[in-house]
N, CA and C atoms of all chains as a GROMACS GRO file, in nm:
protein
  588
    1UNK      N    1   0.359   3.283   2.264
    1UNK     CA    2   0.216   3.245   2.265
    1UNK      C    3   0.150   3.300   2.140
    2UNK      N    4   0.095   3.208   2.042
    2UNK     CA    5   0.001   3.246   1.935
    2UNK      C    6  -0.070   3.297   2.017
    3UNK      N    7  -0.166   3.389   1.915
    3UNK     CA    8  -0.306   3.446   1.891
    3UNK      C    9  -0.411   3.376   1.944
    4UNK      N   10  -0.435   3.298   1.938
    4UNK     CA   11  -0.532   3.211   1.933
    4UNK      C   12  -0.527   3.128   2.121
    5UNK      N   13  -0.381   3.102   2.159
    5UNK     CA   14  -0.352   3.078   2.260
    5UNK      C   15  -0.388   3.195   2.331
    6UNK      N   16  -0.348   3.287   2.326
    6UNK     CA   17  -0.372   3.402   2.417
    6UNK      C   18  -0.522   3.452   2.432
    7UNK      N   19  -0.575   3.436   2.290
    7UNK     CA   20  -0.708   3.431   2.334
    7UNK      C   21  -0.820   3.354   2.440
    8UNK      N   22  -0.738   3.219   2.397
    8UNK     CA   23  -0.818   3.150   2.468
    8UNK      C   24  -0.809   3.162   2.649
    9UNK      N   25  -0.692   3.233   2.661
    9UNK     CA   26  -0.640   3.222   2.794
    9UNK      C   27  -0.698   3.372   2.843
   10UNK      N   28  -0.728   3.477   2.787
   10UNK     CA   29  -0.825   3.528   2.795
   10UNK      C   30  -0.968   3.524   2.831
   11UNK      N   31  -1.009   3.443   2.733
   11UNK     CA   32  -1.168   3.385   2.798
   11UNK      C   33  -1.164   3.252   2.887
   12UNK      N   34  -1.100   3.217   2.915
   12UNK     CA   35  -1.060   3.134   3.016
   12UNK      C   36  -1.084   3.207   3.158
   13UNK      N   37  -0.973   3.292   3.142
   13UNK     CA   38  -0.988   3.425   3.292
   13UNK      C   39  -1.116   3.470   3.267
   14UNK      N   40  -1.169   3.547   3.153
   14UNK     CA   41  -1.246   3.582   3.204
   14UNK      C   42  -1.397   3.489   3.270
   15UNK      N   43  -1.437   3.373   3.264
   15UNK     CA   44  -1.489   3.265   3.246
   15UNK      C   45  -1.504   3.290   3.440
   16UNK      N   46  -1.369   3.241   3.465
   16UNK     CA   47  -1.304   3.247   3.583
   16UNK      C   48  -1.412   3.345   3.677
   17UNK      N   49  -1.385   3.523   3.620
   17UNK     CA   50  -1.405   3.648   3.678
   17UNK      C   51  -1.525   3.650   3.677
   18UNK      N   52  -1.602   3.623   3.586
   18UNK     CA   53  -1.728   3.590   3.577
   18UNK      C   54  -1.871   3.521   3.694
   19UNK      N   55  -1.761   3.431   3.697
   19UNK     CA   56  -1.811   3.307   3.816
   19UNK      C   57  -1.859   3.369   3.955
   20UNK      N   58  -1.719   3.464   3.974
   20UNK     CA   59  -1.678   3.521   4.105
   20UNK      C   60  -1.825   3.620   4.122
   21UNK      N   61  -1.794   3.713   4.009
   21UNK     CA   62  -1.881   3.822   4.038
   21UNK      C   63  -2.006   3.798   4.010
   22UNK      N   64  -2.040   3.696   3.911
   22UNK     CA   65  -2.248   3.592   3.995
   22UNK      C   66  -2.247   3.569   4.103
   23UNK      N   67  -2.158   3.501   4.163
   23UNK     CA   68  -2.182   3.464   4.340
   23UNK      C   69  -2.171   3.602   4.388
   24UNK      N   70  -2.139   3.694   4.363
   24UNK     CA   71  -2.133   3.838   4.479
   24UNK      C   72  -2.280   3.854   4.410
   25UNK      N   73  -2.326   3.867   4.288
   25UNK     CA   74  -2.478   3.931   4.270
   25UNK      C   75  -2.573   3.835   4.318
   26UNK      N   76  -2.533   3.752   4.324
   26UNK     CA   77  -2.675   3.641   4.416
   26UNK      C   78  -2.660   3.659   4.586
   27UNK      N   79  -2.530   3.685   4.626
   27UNK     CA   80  -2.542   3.719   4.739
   27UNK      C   81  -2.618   3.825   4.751
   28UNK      N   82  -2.621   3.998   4.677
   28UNK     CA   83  -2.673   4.097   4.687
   28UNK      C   84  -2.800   4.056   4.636
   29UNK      N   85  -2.876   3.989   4.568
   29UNK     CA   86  -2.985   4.005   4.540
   29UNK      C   87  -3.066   3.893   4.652
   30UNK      N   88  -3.014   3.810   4.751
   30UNK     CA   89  -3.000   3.754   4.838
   30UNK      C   90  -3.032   3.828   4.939
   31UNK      N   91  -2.919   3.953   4.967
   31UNK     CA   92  -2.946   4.036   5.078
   31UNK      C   93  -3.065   4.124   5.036
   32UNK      N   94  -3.089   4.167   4.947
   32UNK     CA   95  -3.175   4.246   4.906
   32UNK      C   96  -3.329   4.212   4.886
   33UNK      N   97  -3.320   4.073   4.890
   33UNK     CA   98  -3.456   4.039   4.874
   33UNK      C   99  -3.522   3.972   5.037
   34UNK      N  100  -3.446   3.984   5.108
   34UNK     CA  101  -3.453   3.918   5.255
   34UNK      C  102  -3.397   4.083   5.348
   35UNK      N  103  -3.419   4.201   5.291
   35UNK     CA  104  -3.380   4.315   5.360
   35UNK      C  105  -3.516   4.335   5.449
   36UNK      N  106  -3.446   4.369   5.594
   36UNK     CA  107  -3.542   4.395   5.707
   36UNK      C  108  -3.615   4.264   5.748
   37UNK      N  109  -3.591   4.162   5.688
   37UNK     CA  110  -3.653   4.055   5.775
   37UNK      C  111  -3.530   3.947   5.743
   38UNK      N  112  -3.629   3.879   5.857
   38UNK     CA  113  -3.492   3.749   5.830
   38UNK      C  114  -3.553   3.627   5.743
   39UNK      N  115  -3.384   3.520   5.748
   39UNK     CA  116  -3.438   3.434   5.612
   39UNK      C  117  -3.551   3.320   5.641
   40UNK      N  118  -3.627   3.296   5.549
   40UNK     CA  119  -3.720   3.210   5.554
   40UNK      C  120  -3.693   3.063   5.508
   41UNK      N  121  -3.773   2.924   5.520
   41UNK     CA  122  -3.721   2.846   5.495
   41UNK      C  123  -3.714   2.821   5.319
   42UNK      N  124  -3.798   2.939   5.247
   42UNK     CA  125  -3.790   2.958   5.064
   42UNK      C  126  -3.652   2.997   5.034
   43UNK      N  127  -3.613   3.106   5.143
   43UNK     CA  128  -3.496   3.146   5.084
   43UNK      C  129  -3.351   3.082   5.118
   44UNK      N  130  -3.349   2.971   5.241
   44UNK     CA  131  -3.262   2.841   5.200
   44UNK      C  132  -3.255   2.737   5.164
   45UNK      N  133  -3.413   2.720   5.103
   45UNK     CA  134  -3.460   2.625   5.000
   45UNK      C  135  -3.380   2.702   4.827
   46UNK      N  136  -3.372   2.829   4.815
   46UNK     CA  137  -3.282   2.859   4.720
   46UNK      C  138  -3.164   2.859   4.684
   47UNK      N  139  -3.102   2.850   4.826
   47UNK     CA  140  -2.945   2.835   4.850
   47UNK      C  141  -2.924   2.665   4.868
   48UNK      N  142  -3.038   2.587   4.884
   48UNK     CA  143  -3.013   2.447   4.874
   48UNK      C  144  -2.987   2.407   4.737
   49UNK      N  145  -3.107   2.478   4.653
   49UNK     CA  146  -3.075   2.466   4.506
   49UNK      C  147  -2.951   2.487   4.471
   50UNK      N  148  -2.883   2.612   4.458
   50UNK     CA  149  -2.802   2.642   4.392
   50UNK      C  150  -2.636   2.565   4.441
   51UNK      N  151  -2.685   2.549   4.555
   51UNK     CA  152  -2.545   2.444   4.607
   51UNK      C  153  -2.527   2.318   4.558
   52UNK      N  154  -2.667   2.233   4.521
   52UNK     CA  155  -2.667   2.072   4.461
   52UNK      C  156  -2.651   2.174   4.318
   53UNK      N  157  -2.705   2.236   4.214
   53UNK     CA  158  -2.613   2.246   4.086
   53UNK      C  159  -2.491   2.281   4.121
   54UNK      N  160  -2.418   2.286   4.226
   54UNK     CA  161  -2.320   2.387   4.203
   54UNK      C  162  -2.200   2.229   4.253
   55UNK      N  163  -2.221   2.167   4.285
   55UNK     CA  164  -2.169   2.054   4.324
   55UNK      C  165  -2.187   1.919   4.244
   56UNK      N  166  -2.362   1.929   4.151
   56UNK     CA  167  -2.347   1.867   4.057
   56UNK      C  168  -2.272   1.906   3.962
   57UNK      N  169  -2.262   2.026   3.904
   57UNK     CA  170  -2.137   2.072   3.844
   57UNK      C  171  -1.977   2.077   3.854
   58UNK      N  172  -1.924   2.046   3.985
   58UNK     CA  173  -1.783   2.012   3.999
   58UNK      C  174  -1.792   1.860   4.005
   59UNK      N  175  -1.891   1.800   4.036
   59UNK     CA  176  -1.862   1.612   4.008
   59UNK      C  177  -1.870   1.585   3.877
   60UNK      N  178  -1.968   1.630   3.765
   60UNK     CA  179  -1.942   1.618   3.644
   60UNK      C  180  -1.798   1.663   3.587
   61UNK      N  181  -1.736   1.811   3.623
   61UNK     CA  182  -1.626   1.808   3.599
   61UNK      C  183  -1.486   1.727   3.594
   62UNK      N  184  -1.511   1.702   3.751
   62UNK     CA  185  -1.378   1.599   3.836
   62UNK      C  186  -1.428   1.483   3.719
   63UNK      N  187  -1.535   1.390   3.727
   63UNK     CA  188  -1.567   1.302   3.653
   63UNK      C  189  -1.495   1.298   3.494
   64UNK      N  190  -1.498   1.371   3.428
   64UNK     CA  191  -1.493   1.405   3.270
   64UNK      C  192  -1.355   1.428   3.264
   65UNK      N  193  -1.259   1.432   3.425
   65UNK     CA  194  -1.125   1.492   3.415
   65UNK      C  195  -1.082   1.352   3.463
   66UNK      N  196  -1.165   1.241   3.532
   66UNK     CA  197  -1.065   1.107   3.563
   66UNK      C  198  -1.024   1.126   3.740
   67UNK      N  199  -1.072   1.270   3.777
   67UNK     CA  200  -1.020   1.269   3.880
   67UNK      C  201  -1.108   1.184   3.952
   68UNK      N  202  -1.225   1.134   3.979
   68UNK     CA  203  -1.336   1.061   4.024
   68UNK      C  204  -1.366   0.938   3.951
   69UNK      N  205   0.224   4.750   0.834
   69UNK     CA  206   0.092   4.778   0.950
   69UNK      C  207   0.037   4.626   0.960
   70UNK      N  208   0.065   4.544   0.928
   70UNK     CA  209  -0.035   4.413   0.970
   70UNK      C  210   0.030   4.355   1.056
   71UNK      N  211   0.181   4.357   1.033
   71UNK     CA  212   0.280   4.340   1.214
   71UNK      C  213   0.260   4.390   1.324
   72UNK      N  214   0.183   4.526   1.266
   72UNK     CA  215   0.186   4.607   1.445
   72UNK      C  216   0.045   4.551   1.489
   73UNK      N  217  -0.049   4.538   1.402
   73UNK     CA  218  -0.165   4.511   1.413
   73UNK      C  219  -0.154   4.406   1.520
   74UNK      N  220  -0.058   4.267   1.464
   74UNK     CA  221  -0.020   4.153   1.558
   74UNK      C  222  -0.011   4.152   1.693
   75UNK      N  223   0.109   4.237   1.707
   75UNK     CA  224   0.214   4.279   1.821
   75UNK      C  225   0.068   4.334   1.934
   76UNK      N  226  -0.004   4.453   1.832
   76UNK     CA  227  -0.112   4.526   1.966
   76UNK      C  228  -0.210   4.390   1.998
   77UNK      N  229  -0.286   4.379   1.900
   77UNK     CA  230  -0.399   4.253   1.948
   77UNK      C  231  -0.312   4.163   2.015
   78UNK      N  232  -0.228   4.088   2.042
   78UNK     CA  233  -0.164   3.996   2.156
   78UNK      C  234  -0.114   4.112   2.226
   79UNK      N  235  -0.114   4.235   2.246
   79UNK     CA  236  -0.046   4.265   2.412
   79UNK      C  237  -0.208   4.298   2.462
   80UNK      N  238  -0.326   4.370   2.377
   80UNK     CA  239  -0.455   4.385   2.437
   80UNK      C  240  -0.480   4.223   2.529
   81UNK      N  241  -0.454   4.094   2.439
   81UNK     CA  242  -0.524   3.961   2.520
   81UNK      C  243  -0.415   3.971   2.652
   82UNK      N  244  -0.323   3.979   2.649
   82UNK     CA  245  -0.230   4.007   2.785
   82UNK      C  246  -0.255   4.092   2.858
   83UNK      N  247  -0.334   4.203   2.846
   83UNK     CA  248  -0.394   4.298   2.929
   83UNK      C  249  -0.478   4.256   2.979
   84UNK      N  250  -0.594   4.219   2.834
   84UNK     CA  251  -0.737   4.185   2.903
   84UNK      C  252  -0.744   3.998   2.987
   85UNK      N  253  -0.595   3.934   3.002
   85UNK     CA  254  -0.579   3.867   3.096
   85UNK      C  255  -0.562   3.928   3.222
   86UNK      N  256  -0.506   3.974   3.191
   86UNK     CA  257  -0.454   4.079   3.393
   86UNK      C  258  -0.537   4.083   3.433
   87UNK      N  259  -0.641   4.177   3.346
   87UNK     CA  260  -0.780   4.199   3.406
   87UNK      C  261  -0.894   4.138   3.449
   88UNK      N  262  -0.887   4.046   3.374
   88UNK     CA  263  -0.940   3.953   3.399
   88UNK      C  264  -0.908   3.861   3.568
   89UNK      N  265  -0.804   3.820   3.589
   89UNK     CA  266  -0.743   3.789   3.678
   89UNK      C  267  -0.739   3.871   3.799
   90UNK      N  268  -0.738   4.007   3.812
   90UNK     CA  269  -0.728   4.123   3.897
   90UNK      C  270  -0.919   4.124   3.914
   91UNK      N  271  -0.991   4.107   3.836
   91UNK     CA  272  -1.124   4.128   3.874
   91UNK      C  273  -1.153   3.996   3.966
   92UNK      N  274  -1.107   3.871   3.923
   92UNK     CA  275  -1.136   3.754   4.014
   92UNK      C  276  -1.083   3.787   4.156
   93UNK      N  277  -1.016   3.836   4.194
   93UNK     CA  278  -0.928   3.821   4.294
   93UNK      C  279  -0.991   3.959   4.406
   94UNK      N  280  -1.092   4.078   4.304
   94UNK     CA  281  -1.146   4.161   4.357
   94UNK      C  282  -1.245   4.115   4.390
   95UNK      N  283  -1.334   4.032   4.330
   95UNK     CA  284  -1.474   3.983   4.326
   95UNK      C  285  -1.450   3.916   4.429
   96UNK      N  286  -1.390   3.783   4.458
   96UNK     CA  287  -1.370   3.756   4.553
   96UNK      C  288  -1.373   3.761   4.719
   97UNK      N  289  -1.260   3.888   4.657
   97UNK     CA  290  -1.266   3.959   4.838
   97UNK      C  291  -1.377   4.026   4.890
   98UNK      N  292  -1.451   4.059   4.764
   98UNK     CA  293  -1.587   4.171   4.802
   98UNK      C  294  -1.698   4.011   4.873
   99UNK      N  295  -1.617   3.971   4.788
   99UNK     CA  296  -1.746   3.823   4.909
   99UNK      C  297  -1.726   3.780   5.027
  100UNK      N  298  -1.610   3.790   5.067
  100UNK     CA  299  -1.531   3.760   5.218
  100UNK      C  300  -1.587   3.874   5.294
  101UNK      N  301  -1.539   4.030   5.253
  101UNK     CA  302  -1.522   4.111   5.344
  101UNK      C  303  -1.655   4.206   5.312
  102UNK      N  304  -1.674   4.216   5.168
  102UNK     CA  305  -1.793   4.380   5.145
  102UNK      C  306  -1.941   4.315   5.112
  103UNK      N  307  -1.971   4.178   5.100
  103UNK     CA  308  -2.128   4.114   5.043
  103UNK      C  309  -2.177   4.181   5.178
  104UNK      N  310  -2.299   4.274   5.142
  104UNK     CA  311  -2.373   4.368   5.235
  104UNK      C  312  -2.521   4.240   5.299
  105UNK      N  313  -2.439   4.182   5.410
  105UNK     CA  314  -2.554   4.127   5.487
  105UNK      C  315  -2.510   4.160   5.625
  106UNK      N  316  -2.678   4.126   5.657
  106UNK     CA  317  -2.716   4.220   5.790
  106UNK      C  318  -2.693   4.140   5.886
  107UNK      N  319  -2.732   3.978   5.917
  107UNK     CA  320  -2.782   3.941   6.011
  107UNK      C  321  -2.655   3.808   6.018
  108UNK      N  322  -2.628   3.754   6.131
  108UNK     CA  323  -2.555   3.619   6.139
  108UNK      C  324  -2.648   3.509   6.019
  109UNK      N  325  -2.737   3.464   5.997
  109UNK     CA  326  -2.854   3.349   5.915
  109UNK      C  327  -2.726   3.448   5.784
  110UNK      N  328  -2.832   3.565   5.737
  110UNK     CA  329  -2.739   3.633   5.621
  110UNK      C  330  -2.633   3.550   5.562
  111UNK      N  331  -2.536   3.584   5.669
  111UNK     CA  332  -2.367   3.552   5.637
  111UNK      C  333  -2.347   3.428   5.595
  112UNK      N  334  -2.412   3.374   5.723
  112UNK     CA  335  -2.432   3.208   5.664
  112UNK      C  336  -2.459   3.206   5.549
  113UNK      N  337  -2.561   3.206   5.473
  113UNK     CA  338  -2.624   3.172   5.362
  113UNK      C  339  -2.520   3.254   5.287
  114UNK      N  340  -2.465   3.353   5.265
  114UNK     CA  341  -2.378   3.399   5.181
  114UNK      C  342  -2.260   3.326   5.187
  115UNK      N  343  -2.191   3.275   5.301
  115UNK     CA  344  -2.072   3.184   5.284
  115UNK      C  345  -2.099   3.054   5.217
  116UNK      N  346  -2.249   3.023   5.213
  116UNK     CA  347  -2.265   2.864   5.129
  116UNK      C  348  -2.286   2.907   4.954
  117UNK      N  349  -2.310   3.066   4.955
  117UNK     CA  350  -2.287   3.027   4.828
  117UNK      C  351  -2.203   3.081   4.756
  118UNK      N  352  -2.099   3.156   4.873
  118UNK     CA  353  -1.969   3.143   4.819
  118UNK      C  354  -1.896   3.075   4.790
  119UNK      N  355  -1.924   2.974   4.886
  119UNK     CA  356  -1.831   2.791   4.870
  119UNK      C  357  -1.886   2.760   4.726
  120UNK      N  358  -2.054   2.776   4.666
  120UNK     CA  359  -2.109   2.737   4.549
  120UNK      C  360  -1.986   2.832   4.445
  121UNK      N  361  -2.004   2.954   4.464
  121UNK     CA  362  -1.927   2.995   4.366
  121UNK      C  363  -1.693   2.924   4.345
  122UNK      N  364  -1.718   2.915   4.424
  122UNK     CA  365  -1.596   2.864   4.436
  122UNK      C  366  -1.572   2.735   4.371
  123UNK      N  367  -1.673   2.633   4.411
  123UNK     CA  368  -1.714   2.492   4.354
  123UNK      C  369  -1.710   2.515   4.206
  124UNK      N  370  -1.802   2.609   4.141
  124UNK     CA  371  -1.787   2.664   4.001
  124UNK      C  372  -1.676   2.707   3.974
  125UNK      N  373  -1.607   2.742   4.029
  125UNK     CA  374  -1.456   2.808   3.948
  125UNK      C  375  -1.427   2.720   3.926
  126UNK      N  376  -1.374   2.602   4.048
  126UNK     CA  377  -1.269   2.473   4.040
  126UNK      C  378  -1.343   2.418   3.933
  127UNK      N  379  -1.484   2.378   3.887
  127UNK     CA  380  -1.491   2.302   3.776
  127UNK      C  381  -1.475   2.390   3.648
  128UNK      N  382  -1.479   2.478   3.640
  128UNK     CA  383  -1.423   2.569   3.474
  128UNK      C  384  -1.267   2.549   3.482
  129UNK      N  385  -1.200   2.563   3.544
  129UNK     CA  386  -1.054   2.535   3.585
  129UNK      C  387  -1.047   2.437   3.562
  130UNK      N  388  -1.131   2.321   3.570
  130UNK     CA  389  -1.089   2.165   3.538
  130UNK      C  390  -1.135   2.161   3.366
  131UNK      N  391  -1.223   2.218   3.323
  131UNK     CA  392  -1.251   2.166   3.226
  131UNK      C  393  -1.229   2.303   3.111
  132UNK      N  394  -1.160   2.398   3.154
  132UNK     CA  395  -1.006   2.479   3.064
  132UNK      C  396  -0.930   2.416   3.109
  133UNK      N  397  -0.892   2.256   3.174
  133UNK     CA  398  -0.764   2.223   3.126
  133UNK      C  399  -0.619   2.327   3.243
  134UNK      N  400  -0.686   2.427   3.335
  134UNK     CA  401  -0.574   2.523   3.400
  134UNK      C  402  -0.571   2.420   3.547
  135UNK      N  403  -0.629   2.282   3.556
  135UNK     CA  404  -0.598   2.220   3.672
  135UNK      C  405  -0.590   2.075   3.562
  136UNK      N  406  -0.450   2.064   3.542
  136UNK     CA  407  -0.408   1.890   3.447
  136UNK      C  408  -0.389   1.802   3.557
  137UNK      N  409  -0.375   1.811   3.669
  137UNK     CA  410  -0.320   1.702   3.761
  137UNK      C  411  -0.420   1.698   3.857
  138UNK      N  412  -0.389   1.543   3.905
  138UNK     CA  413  -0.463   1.503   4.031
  138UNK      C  414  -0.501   1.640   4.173
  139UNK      N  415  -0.358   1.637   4.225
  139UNK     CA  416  -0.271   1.722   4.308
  139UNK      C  417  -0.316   1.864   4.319
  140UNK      N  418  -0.332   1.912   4.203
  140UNK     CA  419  -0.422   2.043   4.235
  140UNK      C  420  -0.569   2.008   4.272
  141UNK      N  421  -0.631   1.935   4.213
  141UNK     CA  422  -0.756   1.940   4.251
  141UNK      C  423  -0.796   1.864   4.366
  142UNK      N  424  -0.710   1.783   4.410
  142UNK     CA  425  -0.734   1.733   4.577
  142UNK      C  426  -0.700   1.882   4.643
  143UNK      N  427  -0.586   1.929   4.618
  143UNK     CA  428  -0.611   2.071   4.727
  143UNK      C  429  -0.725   2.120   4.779
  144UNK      N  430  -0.776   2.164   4.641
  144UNK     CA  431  -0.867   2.246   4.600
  144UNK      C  432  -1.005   2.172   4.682
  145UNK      N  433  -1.023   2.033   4.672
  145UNK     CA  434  -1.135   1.900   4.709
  145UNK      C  435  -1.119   1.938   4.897
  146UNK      N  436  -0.982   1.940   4.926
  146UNK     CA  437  -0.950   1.944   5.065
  146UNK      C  438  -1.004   2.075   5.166
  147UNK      N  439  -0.979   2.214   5.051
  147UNK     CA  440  -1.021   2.304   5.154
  147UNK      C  441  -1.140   2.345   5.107
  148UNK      N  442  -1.258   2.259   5.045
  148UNK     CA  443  -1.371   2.313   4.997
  148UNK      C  444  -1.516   2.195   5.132
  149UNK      N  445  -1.396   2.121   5.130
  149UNK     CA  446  -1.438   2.017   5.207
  149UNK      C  447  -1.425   2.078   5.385
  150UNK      N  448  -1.319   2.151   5.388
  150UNK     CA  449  -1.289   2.220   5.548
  150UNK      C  450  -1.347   2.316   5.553
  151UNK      N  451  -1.420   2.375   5.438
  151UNK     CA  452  -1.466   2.490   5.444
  151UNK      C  453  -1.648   2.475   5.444
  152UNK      N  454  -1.718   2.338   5.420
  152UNK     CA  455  -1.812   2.230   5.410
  152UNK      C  456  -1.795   2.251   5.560
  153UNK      N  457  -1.712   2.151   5.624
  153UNK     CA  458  -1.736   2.166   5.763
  153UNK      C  459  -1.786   2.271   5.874
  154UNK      N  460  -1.697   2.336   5.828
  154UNK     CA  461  -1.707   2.478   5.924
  154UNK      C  462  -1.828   2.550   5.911
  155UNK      N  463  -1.891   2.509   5.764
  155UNK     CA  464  -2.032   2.597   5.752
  155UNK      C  465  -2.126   2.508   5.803
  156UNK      N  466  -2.114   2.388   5.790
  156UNK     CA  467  -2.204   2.345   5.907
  156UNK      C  468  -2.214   2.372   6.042
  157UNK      N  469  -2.114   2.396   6.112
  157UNK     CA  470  -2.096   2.399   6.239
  157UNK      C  471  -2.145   2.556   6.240
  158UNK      N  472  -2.117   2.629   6.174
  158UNK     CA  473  -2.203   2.781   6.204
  158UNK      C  474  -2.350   2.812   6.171
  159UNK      N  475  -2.388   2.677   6.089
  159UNK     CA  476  -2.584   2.661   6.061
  159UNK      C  477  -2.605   2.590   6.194
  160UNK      N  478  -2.530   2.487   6.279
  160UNK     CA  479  -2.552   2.446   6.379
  160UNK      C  480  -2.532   2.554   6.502
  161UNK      N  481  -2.480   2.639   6.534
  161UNK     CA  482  -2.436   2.768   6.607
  161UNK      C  483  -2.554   2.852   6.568
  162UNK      N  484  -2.577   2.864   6.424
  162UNK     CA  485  -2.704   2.951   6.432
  162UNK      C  486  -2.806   2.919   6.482
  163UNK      N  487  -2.867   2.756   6.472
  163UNK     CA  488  -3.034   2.706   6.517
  163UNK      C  489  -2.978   2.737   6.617
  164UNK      N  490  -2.890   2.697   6.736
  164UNK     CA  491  -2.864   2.723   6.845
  164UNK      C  492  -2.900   2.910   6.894
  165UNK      N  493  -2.865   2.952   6.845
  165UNK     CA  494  -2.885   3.123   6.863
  165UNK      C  495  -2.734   3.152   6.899
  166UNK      N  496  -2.611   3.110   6.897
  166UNK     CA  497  -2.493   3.132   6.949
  166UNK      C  498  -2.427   3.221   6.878
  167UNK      N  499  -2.480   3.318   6.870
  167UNK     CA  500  -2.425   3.428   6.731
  167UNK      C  501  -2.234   3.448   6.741
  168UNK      N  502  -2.198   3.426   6.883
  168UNK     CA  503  -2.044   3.436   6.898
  168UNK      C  504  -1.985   3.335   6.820
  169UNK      N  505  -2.046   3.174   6.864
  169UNK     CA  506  -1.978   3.100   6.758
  169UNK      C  507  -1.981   3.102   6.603
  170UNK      N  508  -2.128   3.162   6.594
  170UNK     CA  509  -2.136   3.182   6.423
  170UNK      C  510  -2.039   3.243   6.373
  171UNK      N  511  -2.009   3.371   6.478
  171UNK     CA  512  -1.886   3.468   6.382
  171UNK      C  513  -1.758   3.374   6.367
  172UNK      N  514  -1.731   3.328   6.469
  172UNK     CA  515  -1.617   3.255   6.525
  172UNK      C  516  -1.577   3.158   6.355
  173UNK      N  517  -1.688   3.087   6.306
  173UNK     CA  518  -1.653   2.997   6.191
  173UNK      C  519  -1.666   3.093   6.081
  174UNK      N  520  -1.746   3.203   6.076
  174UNK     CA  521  -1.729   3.269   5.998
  174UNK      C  522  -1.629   3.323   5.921
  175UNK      N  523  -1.520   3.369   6.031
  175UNK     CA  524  -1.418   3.422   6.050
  175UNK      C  525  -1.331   3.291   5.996
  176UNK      N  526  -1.319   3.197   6.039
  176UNK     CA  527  -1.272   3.025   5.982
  176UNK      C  528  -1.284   2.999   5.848
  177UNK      N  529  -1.390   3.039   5.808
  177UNK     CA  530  -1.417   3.023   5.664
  177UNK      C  531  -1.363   3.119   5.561
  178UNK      N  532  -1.338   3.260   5.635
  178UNK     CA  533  -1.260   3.342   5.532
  178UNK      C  534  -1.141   3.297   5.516
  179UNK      N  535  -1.048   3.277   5.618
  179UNK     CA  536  -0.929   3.246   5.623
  179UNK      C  537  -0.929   3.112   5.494
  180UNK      N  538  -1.014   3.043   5.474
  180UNK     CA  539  -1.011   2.960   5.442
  180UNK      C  540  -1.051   2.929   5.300
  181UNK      N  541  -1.145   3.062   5.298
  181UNK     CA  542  -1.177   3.089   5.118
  181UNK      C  543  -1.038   3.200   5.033
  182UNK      N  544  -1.022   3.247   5.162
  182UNK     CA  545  -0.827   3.365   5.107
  182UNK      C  546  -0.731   3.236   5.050
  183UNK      N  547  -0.731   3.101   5.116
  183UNK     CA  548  -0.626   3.031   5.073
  183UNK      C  549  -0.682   2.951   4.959
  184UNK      N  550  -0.815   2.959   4.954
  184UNK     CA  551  -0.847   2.883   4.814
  184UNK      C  552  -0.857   2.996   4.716
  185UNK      N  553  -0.890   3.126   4.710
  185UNK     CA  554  -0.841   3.264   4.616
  185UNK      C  555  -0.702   3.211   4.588
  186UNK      N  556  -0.611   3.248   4.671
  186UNK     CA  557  -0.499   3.250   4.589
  186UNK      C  558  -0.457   3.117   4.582
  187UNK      N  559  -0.496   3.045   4.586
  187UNK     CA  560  -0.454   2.883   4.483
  187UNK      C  561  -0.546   2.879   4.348
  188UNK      N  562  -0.646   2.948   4.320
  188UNK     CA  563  -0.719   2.949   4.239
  188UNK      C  564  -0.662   3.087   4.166
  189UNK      N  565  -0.614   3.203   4.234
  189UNK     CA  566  -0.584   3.277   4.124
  189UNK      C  567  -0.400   3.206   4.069
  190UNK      N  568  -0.341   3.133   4.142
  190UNK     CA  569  -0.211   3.038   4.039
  190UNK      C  570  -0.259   2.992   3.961
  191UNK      N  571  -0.338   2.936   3.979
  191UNK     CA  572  -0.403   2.831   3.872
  191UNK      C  573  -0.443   2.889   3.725
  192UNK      N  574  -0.550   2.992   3.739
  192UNK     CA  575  -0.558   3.068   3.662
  192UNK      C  576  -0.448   3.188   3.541
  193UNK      N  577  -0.370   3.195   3.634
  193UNK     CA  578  -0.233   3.241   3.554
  193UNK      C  579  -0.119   3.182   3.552
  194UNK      N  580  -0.162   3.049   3.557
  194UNK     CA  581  -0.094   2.900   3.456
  194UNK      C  582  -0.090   2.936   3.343
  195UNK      N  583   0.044   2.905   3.300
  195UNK     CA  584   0.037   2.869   3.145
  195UNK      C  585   0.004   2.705   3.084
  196UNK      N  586  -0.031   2.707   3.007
  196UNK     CA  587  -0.103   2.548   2.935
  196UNK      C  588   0.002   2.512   2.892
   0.00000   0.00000   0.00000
């Protein structure tokens, strides 16, 4: 593996690791901002949001890959 | 010295792959088992946007090229889709107040985000 390969496979993973550990800080800032009470209909009006980008984002993908 | 120079900078990107890879696979689990929520609603809402975060991996994975075939990404389409289901049925368990069944899919959905982790961490330590 060139340099350049290995790099990229590097920020690739990390790209990956990245992803993971935003969804754990939106969960915590999630729990943290809804601590001692329960959720309201704002705060799954936020999780509605982030699910349509998060789904418009894997159909653009699949799309751009032929898989769709 | 400009050989060794080589040799270290490609074994550091082979490291800082591991690590990379070993942090996904930690991050992960801290969302299944350690994301600090209190209440059944909580969990819920944390398992939908774990499925979100998950949805985001599979498309960086598609578009680095570490998912080339159909076949992986129907997997991937299949248990994101079973895992779609099941979180409905525990937002439906919740309006209900049935907190037993909530756990019940809860519990459904880990099992079910562990088998999309480790198909997603192969994928990831694919070679191109």
């Amino acid at each position: 593996m060139n340099k350049l390969a290995a790099l990229k496979m590097a920020s690739d993973l990390f790209v990956g690791a990245m992803e993971a550990l935003i969804t754990v800080q939106k969960i915590n800032a999630m729990a943290a901002a809804a601590e001692g009470r329960e959720l309201t209909d704002a705060d799954w009006e936020k999780v509605a949001v982030d699910t349509k980008d998060a789904n418009d984002k894997l159909a653009a993908a699949r799309k751009a890959a032929g898989f769709i | 010295m400009k050989r060794n120079f080589s040799s270290y900078f490609i074994s550091m990107m082979f490291v800082t792959c591991v690590v990379a890879a070993c942090s996904t696979m930690v991050a992960c689990d801290a969302l299944v088992v350690r994301a600090p929520v209190d209440t059944p609603a909580k969990s819920v809402a944390a398992a939908e946007l774990t499925l979100n975060g998950i949805k985001r991996t599979h498309a960086n994975l598609i578009t680095t090229g570490r998912i080339k075939n159909a076949a992986d990404d129907k997997f991937l389409v299949e248990q994101e889709t079973k895992y779609a289901e099941v979180l409905d049925l525990a937002k439906l368990a919740l309006t209900t107040g049935n907190v037993v069944a909530t756990q019940t899919h809860l519990e459904a959905m880990q099992t079910i985000v562990m088998e999309l982790n480790k198909r997603i961490a192969e994928l990831e330590g694919a070679q191109k």
